[in-house]
PyMOL CGO cylinders between C-alpha atoms (Angstrom):
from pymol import cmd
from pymol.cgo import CYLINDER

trace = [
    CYLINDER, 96.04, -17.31, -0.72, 97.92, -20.17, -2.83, 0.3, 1, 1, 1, 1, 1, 1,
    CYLINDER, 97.92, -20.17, -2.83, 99.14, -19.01, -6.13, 0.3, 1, 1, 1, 1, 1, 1,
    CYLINDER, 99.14, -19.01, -6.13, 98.70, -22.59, -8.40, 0.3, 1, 1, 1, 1, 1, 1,
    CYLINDER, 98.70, -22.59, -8.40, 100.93, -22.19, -11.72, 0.3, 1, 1, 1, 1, 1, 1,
    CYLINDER, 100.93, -22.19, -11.72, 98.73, -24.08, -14.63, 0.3, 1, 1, 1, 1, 1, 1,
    CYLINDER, 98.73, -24.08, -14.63, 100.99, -24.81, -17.71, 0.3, 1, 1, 1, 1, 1, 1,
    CYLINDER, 100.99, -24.81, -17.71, 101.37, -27.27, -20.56, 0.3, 1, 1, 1, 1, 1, 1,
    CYLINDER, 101.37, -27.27, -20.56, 102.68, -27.36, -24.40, 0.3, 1, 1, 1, 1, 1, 1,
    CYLINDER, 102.68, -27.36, -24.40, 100.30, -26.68, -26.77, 0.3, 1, 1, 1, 1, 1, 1,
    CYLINDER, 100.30, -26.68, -26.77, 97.46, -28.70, -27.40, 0.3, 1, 1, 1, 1, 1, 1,
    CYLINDER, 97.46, -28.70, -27.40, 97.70, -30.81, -24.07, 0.3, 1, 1, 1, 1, 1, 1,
    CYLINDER, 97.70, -30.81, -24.07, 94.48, -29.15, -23.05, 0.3, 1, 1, 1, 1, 1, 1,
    CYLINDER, 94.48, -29.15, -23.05, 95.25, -26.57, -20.43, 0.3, 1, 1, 1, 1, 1, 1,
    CYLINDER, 95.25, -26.57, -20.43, 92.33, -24.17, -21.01, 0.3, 1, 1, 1, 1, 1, 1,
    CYLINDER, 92.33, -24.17, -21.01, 90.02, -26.97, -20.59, 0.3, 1, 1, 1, 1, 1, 1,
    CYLINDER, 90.02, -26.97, -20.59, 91.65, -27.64, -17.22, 0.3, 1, 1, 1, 1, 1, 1,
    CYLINDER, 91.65, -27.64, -17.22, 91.66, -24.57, -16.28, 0.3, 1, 1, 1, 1, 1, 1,
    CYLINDER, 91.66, -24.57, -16.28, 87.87, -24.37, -16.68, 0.3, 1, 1, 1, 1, 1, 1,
    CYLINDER, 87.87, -24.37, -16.68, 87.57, -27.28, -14.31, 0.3, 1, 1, 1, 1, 1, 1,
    CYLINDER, 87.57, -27.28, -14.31, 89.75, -25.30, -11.98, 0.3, 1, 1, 1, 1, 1, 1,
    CYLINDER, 89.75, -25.30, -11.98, 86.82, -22.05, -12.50, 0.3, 1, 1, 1, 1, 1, 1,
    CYLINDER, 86.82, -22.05, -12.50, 84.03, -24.70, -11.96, 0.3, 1, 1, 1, 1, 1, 1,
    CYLINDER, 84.03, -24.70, -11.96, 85.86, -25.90, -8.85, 0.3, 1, 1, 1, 1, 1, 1,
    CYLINDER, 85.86, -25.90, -8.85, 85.69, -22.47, -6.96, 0.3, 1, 1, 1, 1, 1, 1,
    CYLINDER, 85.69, -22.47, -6.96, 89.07, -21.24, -8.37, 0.3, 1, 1, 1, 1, 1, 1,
    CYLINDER, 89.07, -21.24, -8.37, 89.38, -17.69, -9.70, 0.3, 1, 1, 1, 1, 1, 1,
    CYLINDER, 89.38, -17.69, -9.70, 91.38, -18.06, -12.69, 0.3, 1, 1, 1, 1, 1, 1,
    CYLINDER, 91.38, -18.06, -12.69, 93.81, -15.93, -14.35, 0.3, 1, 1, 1, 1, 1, 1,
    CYLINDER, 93.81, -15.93, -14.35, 94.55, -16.71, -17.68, 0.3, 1, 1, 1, 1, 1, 1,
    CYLINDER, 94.55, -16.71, -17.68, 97.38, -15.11, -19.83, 0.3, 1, 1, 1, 1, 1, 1,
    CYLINDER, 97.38, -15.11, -19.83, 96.13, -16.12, -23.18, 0.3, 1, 1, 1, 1, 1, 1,
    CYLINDER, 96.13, -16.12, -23.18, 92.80, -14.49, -22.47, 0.3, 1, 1, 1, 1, 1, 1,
    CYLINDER, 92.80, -14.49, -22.47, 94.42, -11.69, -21.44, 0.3, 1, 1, 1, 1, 1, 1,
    CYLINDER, 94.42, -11.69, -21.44, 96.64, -10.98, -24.33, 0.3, 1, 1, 1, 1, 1, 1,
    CYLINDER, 96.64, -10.98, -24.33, 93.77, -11.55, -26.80, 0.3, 1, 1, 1, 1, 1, 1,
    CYLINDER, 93.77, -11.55, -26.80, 92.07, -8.74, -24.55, 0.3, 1, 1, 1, 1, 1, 1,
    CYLINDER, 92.07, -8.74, -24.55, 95.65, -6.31, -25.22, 0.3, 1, 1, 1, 1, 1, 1,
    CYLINDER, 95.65, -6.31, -25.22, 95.98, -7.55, -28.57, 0.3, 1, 1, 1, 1, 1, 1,
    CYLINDER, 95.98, -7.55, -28.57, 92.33, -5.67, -29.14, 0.3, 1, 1, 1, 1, 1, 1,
    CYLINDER, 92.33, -5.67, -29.14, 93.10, -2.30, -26.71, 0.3, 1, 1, 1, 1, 1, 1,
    CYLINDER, 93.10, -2.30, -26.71, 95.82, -0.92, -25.00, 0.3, 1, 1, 1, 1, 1, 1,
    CYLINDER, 95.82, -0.92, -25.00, 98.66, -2.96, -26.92, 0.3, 1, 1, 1, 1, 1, 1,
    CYLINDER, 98.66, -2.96, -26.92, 97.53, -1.88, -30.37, 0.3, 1, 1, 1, 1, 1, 1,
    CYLINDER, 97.53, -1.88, -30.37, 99.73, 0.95, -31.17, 0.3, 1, 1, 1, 1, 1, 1,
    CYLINDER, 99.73, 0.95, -31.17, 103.27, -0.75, -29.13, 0.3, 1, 1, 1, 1, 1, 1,
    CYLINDER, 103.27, -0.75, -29.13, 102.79, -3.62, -31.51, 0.3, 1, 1, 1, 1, 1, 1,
    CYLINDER, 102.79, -3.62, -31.51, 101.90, -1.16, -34.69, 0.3, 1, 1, 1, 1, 1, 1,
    CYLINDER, 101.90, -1.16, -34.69, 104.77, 0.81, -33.81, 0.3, 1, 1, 1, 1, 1, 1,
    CYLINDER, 104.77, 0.81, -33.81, 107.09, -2.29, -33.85, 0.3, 1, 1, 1, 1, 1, 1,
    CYLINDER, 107.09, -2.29, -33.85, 106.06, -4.26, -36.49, 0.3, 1, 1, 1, 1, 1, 1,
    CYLINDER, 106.06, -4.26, -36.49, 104.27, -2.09, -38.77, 0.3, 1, 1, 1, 1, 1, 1,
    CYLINDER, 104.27, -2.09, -38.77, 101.71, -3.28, -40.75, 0.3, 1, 1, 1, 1, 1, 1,
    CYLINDER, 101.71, -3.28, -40.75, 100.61, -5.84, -38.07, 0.3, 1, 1, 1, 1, 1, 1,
    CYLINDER, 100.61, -5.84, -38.07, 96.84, -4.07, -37.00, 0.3, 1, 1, 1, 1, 1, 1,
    CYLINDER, 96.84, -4.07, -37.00, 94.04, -2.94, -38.22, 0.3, 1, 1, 1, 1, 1, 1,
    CYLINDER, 94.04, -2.94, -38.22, 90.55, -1.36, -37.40, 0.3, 1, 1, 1, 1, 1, 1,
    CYLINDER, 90.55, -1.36, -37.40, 89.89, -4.42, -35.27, 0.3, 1, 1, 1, 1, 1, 1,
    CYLINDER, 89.89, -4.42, -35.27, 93.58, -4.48, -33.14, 0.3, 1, 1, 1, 1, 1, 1,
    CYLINDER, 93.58, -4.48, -33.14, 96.39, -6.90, -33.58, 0.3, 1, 1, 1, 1, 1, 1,
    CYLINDER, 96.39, -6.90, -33.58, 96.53, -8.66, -37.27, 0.3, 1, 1, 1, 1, 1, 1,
    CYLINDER, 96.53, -8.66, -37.27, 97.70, -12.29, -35.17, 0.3, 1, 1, 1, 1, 1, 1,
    CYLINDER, 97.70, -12.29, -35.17, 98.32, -14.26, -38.87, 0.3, 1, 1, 1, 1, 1, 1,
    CYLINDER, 98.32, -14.26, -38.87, 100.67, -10.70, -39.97, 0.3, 1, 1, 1, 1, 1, 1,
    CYLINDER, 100.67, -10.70, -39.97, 101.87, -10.56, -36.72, 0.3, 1, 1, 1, 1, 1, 1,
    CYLINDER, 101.87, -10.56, -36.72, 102.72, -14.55, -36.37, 0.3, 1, 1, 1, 1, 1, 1,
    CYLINDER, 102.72, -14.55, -36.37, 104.81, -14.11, -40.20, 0.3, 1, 1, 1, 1, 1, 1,
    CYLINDER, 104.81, -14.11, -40.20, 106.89, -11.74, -38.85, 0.3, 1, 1, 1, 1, 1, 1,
    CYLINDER, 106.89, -11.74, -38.85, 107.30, -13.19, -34.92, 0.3, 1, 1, 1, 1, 1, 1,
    CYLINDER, 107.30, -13.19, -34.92, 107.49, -17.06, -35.54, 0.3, 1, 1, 1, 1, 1, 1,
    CYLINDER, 107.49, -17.06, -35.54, 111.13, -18.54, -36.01, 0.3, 1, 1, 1, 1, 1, 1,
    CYLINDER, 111.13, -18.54, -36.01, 112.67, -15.20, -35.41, 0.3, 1, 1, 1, 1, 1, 1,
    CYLINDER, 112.67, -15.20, -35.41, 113.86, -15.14, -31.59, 0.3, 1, 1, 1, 1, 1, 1,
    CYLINDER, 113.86, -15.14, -31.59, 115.00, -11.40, -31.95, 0.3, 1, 1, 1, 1, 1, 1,
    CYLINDER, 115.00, -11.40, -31.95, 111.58, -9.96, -33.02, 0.3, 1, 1, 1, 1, 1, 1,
    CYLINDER, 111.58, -9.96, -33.02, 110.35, -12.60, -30.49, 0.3, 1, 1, 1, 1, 1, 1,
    CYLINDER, 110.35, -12.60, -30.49, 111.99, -10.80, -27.33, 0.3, 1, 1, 1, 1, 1, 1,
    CYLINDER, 111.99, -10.80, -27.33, 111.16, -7.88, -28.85, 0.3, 1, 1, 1, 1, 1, 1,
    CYLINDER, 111.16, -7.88, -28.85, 107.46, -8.58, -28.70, 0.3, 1, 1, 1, 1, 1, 1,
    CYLINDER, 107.46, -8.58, -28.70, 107.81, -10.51, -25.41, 0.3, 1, 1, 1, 1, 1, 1,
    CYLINDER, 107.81, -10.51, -25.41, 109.13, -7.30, -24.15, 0.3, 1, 1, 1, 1, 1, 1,
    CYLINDER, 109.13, -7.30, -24.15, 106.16, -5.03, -24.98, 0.3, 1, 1, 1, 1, 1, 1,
    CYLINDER, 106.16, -5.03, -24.98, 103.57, -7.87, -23.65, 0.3, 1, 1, 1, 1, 1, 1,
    CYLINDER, 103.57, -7.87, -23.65, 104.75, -9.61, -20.59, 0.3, 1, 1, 1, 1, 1, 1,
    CYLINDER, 104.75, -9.61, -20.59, 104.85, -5.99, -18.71, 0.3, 1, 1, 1, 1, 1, 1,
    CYLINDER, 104.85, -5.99, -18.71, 100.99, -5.64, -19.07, 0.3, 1, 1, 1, 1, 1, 1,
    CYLINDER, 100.99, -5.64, -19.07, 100.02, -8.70, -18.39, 0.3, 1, 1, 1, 1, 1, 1,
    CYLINDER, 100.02, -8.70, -18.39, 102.30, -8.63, -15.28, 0.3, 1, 1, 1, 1, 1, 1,
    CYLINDER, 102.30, -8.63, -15.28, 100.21, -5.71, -14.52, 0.3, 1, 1, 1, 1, 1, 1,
    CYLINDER, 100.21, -5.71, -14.52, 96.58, -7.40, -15.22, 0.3, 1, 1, 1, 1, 1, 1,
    CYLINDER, 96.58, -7.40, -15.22, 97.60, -10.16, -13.09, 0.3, 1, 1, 1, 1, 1, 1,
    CYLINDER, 97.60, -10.16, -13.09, 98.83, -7.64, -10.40, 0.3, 1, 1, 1, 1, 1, 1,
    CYLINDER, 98.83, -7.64, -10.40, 95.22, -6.31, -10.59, 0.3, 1, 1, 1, 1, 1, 1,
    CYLINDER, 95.22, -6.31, -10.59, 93.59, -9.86, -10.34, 0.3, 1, 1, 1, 1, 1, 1,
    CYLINDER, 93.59, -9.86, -10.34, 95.56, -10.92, -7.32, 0.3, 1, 1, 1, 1, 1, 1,
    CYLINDER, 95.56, -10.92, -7.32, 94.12, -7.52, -5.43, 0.3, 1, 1, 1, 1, 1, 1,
    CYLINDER, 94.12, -7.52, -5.43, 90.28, -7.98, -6.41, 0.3, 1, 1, 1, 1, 1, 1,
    CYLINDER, 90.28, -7.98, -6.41, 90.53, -12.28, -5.13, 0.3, 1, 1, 1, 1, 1, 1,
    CYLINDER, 90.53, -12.28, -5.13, 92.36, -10.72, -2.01, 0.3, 1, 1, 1, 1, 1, 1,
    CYLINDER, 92.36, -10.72, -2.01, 89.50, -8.83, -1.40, 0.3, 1, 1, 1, 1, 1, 1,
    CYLINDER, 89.50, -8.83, -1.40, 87.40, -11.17, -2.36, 0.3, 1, 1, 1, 1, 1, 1,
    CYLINDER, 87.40, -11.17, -2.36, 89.23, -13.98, 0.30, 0.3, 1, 1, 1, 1, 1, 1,
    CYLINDER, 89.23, -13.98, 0.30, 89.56, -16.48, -2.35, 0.3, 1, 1, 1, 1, 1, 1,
    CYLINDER, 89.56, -16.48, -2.35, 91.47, -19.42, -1.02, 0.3, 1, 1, 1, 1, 1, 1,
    CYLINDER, 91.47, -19.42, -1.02, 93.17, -20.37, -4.16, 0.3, 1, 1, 1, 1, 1, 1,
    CYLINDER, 93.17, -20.37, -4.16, 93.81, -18.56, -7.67, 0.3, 1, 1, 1, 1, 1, 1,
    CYLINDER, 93.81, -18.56, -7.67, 94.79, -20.41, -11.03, 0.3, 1, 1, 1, 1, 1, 1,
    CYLINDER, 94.79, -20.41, -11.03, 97.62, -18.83, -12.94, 0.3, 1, 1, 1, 1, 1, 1,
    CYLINDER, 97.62, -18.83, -12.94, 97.24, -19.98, -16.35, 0.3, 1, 1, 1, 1, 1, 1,
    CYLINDER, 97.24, -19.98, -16.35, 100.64, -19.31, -18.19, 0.3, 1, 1, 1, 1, 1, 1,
    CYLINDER, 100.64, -19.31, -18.19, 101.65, -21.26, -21.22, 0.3, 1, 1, 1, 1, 1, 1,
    CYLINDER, 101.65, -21.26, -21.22, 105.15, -20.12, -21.01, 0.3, 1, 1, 1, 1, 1, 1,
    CYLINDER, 105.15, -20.12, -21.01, 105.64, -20.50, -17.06, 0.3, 1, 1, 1, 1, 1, 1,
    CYLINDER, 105.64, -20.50, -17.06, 108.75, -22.72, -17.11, 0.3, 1, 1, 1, 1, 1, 1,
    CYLINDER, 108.75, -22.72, -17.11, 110.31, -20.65, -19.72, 0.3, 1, 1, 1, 1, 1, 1,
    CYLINDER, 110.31, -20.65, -19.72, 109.43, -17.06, -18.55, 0.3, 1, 1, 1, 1, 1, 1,
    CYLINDER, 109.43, -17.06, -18.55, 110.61, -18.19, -15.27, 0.3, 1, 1, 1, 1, 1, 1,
    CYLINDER, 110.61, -18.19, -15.27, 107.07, -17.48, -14.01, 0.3, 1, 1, 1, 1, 1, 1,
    CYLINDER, 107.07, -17.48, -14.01, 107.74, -20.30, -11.27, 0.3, 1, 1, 1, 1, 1, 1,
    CYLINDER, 107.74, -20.30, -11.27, 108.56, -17.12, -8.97, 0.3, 1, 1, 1, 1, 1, 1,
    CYLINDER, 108.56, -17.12, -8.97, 105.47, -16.45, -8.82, 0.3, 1, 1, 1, 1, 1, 1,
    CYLINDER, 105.47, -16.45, -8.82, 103.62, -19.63, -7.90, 0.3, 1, 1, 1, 1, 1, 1,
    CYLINDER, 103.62, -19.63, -7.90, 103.34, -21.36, -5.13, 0.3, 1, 1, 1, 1, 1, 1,
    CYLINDER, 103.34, -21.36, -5.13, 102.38, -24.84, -7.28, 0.3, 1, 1, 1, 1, 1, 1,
    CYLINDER, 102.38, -24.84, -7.28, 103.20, -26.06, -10.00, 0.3, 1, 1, 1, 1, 1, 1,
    CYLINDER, 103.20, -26.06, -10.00, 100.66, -27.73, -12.08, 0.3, 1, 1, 1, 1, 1, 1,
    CYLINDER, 100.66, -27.73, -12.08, 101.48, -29.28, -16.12, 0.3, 1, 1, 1, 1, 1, 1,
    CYLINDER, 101.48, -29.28, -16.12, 98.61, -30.86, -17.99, 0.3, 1, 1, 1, 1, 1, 1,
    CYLINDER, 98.61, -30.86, -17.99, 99.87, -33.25, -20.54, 0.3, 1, 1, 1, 1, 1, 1,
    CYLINDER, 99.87, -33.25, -20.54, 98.37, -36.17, -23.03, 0.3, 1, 1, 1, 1, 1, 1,
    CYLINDER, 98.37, -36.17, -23.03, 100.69, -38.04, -25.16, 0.3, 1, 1, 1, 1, 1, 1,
    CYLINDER, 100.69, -38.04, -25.16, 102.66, -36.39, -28.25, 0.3, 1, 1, 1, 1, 1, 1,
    CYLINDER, 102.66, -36.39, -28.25, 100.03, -38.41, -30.64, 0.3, 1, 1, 1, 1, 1, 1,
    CYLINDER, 100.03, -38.41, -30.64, 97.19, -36.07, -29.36, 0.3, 1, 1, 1, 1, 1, 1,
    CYLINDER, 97.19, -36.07, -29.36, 98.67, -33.17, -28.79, 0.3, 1, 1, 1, 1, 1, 1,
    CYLINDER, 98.67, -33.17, -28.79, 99.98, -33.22, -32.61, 0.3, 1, 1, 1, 1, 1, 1,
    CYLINDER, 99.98, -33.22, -32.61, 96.06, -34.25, -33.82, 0.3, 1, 1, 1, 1, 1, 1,
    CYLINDER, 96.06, -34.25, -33.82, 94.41, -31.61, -31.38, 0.3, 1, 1, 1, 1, 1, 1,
    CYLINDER, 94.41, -31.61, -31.38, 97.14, -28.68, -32.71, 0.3, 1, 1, 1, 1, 1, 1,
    CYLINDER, 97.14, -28.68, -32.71, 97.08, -29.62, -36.36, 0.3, 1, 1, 1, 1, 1, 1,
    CYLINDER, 97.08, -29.62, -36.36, 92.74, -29.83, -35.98, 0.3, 1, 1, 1, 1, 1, 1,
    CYLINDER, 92.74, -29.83, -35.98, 92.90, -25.99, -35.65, 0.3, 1, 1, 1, 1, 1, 1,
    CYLINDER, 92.90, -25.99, -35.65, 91.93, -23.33, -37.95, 0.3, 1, 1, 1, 1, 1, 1,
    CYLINDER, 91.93, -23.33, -37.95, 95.10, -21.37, -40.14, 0.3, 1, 1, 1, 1, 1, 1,
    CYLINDER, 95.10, -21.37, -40.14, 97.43, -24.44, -38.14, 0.3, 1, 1, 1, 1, 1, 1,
    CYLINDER, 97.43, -24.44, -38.14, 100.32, -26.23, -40.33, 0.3, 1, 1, 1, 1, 1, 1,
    CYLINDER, 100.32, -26.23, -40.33, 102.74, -28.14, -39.70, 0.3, 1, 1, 1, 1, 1, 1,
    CYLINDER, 102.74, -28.14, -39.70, 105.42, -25.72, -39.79, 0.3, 1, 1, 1, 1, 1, 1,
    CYLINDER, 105.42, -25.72, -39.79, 103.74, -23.48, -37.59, 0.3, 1, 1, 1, 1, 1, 1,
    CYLINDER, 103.74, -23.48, -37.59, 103.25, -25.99, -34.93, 0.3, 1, 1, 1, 1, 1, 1,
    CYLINDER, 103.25, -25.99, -34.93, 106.79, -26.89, -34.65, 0.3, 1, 1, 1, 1, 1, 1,
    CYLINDER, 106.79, -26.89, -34.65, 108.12, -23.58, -34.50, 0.3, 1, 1, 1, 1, 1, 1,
    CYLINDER, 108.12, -23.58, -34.50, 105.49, -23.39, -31.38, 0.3, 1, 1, 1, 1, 1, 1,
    CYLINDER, 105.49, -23.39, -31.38, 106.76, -26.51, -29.98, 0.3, 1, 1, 1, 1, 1, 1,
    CYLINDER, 106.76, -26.51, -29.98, 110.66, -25.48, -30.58, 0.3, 1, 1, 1, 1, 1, 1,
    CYLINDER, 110.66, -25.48, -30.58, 110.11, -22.41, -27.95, 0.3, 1, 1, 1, 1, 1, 1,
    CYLINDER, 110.11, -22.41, -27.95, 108.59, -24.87, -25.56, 0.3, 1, 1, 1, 1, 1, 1,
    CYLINDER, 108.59, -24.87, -25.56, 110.22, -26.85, -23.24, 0.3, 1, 1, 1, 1, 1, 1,
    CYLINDER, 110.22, -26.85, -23.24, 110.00, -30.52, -23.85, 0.3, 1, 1, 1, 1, 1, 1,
    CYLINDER, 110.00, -30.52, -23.85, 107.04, -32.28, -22.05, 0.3, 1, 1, 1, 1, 1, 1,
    CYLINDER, 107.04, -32.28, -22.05, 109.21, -34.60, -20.34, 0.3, 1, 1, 1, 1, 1, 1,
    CYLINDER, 109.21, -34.60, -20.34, 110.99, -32.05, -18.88, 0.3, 1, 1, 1, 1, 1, 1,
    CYLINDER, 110.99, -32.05, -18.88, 107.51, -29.90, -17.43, 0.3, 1, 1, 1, 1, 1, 1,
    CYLINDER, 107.51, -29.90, -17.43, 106.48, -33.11, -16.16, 0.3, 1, 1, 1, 1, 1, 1,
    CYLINDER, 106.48, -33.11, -16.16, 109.80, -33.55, -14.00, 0.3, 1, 1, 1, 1, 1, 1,
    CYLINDER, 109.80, -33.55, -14.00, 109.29, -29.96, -12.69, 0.3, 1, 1, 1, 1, 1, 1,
    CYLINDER, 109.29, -29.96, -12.69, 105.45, -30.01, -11.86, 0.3, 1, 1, 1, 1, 1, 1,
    CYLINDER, 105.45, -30.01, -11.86, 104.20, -31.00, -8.36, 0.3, 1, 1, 1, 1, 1, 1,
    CYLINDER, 104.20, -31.00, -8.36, 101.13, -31.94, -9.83, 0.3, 1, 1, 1, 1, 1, 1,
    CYLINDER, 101.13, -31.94, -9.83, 100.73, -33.74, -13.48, 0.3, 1, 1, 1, 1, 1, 1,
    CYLINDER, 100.73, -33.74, -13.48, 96.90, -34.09, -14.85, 0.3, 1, 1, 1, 1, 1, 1,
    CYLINDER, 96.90, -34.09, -14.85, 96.69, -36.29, -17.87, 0.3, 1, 1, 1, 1, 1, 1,
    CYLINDER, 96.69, -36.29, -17.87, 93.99, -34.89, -20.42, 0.3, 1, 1, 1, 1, 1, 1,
    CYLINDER, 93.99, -34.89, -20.42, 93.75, -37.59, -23.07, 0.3, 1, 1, 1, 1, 1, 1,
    CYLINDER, 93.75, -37.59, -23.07, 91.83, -40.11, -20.79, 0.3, 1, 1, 1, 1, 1, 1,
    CYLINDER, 91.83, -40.11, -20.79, 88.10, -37.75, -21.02, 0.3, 1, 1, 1, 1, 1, 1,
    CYLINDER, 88.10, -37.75, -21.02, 86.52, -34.76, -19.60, 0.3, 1, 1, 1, 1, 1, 1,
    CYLINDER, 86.52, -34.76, -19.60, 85.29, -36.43, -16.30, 0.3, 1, 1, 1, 1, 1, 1,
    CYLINDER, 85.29, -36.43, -16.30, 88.54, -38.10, -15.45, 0.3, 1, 1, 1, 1, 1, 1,
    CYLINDER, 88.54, -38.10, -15.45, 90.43, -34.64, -16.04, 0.3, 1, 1, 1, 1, 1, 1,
    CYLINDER, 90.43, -34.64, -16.04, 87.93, -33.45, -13.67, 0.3, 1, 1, 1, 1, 1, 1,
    CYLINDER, 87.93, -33.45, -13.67, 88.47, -36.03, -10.43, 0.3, 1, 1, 1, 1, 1, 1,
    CYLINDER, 88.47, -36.03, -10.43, 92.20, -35.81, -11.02, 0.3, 1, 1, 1, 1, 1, 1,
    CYLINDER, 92.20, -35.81, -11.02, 91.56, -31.67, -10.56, 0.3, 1, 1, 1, 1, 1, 1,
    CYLINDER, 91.56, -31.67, -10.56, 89.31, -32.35, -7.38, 0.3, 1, 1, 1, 1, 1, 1,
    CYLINDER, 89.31, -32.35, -7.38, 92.71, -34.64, -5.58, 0.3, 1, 1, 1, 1, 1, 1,
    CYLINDER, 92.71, -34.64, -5.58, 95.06, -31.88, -6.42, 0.3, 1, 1, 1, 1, 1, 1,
    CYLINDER, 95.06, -31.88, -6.42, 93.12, -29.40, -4.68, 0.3, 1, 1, 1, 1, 1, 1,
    CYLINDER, 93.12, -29.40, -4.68, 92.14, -31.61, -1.57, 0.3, 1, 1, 1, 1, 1, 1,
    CYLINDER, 92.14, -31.61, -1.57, 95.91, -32.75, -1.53, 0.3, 1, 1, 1, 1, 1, 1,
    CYLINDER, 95.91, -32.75, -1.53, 96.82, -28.96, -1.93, 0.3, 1, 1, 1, 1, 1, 1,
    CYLINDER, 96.82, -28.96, -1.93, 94.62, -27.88, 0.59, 0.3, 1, 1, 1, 1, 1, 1,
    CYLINDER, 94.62, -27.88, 0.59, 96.01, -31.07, 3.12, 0.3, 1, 1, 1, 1, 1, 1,
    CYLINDER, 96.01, -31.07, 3.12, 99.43, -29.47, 2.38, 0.3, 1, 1, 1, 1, 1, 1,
    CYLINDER, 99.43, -29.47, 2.38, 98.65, -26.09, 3.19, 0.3, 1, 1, 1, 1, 1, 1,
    CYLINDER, 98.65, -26.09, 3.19, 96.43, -26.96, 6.52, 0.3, 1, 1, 1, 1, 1, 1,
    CYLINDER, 96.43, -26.96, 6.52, 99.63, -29.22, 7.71, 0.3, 1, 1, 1, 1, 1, 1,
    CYLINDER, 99.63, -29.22, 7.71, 102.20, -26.23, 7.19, 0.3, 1, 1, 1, 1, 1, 1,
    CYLINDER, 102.20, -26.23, 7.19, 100.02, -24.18, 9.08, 0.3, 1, 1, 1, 1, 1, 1,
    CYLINDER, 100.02, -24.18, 9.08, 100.13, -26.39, 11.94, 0.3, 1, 1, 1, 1, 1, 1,
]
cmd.load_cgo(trace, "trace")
């Protein structure tokens, strides 16, 4: 089974791509998803109990959480250090049920893989990028997004320059849906060529 690392900055379109990936046979794993799905259950009361005031009836407050996180690299790591364990252990779980399920490939979707040091874990490397002019108009387009709040994103991540340089595969997202989609299908065939010729 090949373990294909899916990351780019924000805005650059990743969960889009990572669709394609799902419509292409992949079982994907993605870490966003999965923290919403903490942030609502079992992380609740580790996040409560470190930033107080930060949940409610319905889980993790993200706005109070996101005043008292963003720009502050201590409290950061501190809530890095509560989350990256559990999803560690709901990927864990996800690479036993495709296992059992003989999938070929699985899509790790990780926004942070570069700077987590998540490469460990991947076979691939894929970064999905568009240039800076659309990522800024596609972040800034969201609900409860300013300026400020976008940068302090963007000064966690690494540069895109820099993913690019590291990724074996780069899929551009700013040139429409279907050519994100036949630049998908090549990485897997070219993937899968790979793979068949190490084997051999």
């Amino acid at each position: 089974m090949i373990k294909i690392g899916l990351t780019g900055s924000i805005g650059m379109g990743k969960s889009t791509t990572g669709q394609i990936f799902v419509e292409l046979g992949c079982p994907l794993h993605d870490a966003d998803a999965t923290v919403h799905r903490l942030y609502q259950g079992k992380a609740v009361p580790l996040i409560e109990q470190a930033f107080p005031g930060t949940t409610n009836d319905k889980g993790v407050d993200r706005q109070a959480l996101a005043k008292q996180v963003l720009g502050n690299d201590e409290a950061m790591k501190k809530l890095e250090g509560l989350i990256h364990p559990l999803v560690h252990e709901e990927e864990r779980l996800f690479f036993e049920k495709a296992i059992q399920e003989c999938a070929e490939y699985v899509i790790l979707d990780i926004p942070l893989l570069f700077e987590t040091k998540a490469t460990a874990r991947c076979d691939v490397i894929i970064v999905v990028s568009a240039p800076e002019e659309v990522q800024r108009e596609r972040v800034l387009a969201r609900p409860n997004m300013t300026i400020e709040k976008f940068e302090a994103i963007k000064a966690r991540q690494m540069p895109d320059a820099e993913k690019r340089k590291r990724a074996d595969y780069v899929i551009e997202t700013d040139k429409g849906l279907e050519a994100a989609k036949e630049q998908a299908r090549q990485v897997l065939a070219d993937i899968k060529q790979h793979n068949l010729m190490k084997r051999k």
